[in-house]
N, C-alpha and C positions, 0 to 999 in steps of 0.2 A: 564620278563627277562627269554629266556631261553638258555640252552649249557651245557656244560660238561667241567669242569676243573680238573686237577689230584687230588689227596688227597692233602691237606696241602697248597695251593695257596691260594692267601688273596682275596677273593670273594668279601670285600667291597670295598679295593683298586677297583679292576677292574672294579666293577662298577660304580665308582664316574669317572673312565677315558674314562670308557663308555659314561657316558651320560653328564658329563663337560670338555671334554678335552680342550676346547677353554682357560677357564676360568684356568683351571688347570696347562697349560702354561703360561697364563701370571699372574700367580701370582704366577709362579714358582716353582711348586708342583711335575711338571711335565718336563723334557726337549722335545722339537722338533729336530729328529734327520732328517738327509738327509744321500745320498750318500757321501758327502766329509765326515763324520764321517768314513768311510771306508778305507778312502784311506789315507795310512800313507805320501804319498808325499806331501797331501793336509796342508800347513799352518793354525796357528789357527786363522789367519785372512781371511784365503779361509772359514774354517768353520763356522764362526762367519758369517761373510758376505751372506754365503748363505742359516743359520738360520734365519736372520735379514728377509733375502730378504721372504721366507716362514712365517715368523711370519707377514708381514705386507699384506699379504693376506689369514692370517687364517682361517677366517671367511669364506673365499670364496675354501676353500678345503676340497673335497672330500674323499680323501685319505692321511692319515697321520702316521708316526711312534712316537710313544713315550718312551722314556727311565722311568719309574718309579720304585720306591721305594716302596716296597709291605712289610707285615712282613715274607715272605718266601723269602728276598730277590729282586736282582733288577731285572726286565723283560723288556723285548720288547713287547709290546703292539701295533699291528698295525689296526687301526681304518679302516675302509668301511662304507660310509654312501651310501642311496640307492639314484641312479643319473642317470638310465635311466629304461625305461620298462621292459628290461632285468633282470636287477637286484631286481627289484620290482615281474618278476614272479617267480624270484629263491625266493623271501621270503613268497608268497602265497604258493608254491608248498613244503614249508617248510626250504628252506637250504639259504645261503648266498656266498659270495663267502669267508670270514673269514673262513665259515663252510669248504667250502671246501678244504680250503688251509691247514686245522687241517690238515682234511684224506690223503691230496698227501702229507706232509711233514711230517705225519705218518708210511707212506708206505715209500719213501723215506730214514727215519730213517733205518728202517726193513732191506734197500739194502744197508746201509754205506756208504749213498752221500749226507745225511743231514749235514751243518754247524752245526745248533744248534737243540735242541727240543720244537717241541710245544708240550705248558703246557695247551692245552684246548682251546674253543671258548665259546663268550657266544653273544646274538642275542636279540637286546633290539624290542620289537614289540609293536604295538598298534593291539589289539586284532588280524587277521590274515596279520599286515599290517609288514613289516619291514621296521623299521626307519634306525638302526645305527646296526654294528653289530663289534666284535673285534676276533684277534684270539693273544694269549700270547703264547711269544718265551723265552727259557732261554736266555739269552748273550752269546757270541760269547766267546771262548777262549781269554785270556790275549794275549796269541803271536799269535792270527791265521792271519795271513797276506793274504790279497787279489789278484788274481790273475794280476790285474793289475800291481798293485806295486811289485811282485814278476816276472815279468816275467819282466818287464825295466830292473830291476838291471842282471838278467839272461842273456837279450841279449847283455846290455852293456858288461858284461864277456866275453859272447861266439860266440855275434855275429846270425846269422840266424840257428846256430847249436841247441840255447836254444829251436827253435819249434819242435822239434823231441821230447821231453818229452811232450807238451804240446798237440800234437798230440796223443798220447798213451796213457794223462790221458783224453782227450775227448774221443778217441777210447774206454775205460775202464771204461765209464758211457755210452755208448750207448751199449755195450755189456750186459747191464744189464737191456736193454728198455729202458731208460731215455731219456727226451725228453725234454728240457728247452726253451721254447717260445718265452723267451726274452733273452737270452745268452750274456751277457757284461761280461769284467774282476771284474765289481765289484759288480755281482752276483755270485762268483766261489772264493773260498778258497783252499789255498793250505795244499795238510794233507800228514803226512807218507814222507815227505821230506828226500831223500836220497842223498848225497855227496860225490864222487869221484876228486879224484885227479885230475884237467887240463879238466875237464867235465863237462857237464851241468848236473845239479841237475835234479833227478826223483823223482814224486810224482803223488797222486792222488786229484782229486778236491771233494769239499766237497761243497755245494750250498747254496744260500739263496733266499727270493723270488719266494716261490712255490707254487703259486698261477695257474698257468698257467703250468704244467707241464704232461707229459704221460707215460706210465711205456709202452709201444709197439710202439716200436720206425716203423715206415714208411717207405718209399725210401723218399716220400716227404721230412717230417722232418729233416732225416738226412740231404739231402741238404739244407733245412732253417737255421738247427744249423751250418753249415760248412760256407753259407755265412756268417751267422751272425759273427762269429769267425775271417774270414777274413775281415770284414766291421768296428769288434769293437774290435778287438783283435790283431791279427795279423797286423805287420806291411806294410803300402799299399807301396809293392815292389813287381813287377811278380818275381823276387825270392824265395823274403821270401813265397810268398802263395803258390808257388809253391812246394817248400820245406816242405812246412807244406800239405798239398792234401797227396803229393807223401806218406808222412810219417804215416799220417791215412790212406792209403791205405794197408798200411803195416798191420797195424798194427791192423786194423778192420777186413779184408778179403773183404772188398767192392770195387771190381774193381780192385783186386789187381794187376791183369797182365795188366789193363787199367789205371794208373793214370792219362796220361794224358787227357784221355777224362772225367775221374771225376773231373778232373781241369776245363775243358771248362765246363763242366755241372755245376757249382759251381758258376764261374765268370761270367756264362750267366746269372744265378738266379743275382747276386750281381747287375750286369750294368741295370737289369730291374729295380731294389731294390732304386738304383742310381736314376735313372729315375722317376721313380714313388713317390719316398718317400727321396728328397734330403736331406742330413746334411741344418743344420740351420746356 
């Protein structure tokens, strides 16, 4: 077993979640969490349901999150077992992707776009082999509300006006390199939440699931995260996406005197995205 955990983290907890998670869940030592834990519109029969549904193919999962009780308190413990070659030369060549997601959600921290902190990684090996690896997160704030469920109630308020803040706190992570690979409302937290009168609320976003993420943001990129935004975020209306482009144009300096053709360049990317990689 090897990694790095802060001072004062319970080393045997994590590793008994390390290496029995399965057993650790169903004897309830442990919880299995999903994305509906995130989302506060989710019922606790949406979340049951789709714990049920991941508990009855535990066995057969590669990647899991765990909620545990440690004596430093509770953590997020998120499991990587190794499932393709790739992943097996990042543990020859020493690291994991657990490992990695320490250092980006590390650095991350350092720019003020982290949700929570990781507490460390640790990398269960057979002499230079990697079997299983984890990386420990604090918990989320008591109120931190998800950008999903925060931006619904926003636009029910205010209508296509609430994506003009949601544009300026994407603009306001990419001004800083950030680069989120997989960008959904219920990887993005809302932080520094501001309220005016007859107004839509200004805030910045604060992230989880950084696994996949770059501090030198592209031209590329930035068009990945703008589709993604309008595919998984933004509502599918040529308004609304359009209202929201124009607004990160502003707001970035990217094409500013061109929104409309960083609109086309966007929904070009998206109808390929369409194409290629359909909703289920």
């Amino acid at each position: 077993m090897v990694g790095a955990l802060a001072p004062g983290e319970d080393l045997s907890t994590i590793q008994a979640a390390l290496l029995n998670a399965p057993a650790l869940v169903l004897c309830g030592k442990a919880q299995l969490l999903s994305h509906a834990d995130l989302d506060r519109r989710a019922t606790a029969s949406e979340r049951e349901n789709e714990r049920r549904s991941r508990m009855a193919k535990l066995d057969a999962l590669k990647r899991y999150v765990l909620l545990c009780e440690t004596d430093a308190g509770a953590r997020i413990i998120k499991i990587a077992a190794v499932t393709n070659l790739g992943n097996s030369l990042l543990g020859l060549l020493g690291s994991s992707v657990p490992r990695k997601e320490h250092r980006f959600h590390t650095h991350a921290e350092t720019l003020g776009l982290a949700a929570t902190r990781s507490l460390g990684y640790l990398e269960w090996r057979a002499g230079p082999c990697l079997r299983r690896a984890c990386q420990v997160q604090s918990l989320l704030e008591l109120d931190a509300v998800s950008l999903d469920t925060f931006l619904a109630v926003e636009i029910e308020r205010h209508g296509d006006c609430a994506l003009e803040p949601l544009a300026r706190a994407l603009a306001h992570s990419h001004a800083k390199g950030f680069f989120h690979a997989d960008l959904k409302g219920f990887h993005a937290f809302v932080d520094n939440v501001k309220v005016e009168k007859d107004q839509p609320a200004t805030y910045d976003l604060r992230w989880i699931d950084l696994a996949r993420v770059g501090f030198r943001l592209s031209e590329r990129q930035r068009v990945i995260n703008l589709y993604q935004t309008l595919r998984f975020v933004v509502p599918n209306r040529p308004e609304a996406q359009r209202r929201f482009v124009h607004a990160y144009c502003r707001s970035s300096g990217w094409l500013t005197d061109q929104p409309d053709r960083a609109l086309a360049k966007v929904q070009k990317f998206l109808a390929h995205k369409y194409r290629t990689h359909p909703l289920p």
